[in-house]
C-alpha positions in Angstrom: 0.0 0.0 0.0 2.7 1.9 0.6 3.9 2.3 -2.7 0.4 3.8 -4.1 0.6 5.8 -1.4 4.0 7.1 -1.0 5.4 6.0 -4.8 8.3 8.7 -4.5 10.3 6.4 -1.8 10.2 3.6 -4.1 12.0 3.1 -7.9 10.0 0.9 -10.0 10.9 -0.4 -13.6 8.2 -1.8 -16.1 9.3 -5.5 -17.0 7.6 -8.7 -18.7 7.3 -11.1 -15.5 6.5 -14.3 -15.9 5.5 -17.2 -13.6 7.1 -20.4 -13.6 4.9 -23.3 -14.1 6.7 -26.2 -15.4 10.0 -26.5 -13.5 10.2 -29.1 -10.4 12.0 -26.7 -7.4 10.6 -23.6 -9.5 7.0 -24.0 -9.7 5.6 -21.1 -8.6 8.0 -18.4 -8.8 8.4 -15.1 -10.6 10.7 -14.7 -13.2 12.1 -11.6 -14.8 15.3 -12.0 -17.6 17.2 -9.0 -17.1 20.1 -10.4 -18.9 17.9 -10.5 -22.4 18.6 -14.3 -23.0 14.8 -15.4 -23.6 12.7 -13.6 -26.3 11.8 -9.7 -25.7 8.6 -9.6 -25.0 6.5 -6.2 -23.8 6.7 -5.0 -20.3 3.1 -6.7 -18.5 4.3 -5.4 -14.8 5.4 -3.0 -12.5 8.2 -4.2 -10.5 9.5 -2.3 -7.4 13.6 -2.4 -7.5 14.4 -0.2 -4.3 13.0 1.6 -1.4 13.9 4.8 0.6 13.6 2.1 3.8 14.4 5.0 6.2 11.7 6.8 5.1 8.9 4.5 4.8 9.7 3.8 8.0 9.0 7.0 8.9 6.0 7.4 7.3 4.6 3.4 9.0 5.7 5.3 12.6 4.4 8.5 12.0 0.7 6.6 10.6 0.6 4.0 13.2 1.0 6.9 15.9 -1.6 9.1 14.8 -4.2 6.4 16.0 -2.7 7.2 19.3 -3.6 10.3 19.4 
């Protein structure tokens, strides 16, 4: 929620994901070829890469207090 909230702490890049299905210790899991080595295909997802952790920190502290007061 965070991020649709706060989307400046975070740095996102639009990539095709895809979900593993097939593969015996795999199955299940998100995969994203950075390196290029399967086909290009067009970007389906928004992935977040990084996050300003000290600030959304912050801001969880700083919204979890104001029930307080």
């Amino acid at each position: 929620m965070l991020a649709l909230t706060h989307p400046q702490l975070f740095t996102t890049v639009d990539q095709h994901v895809r979900i593993e299905t097939s593969g015996e210790l795999t199955r299940g899991m998100t995969v994203i070829d950075k390196r290029g080595l399967i086909e290009r295909l067009d970007p389906n997802c928004t992935v977040v890469w990084d996050v300003d952790a000290e600030a959304a920190f912050d801001v969880i502290v700083d919204s979890i207090g104001s029930f307080s007061n």
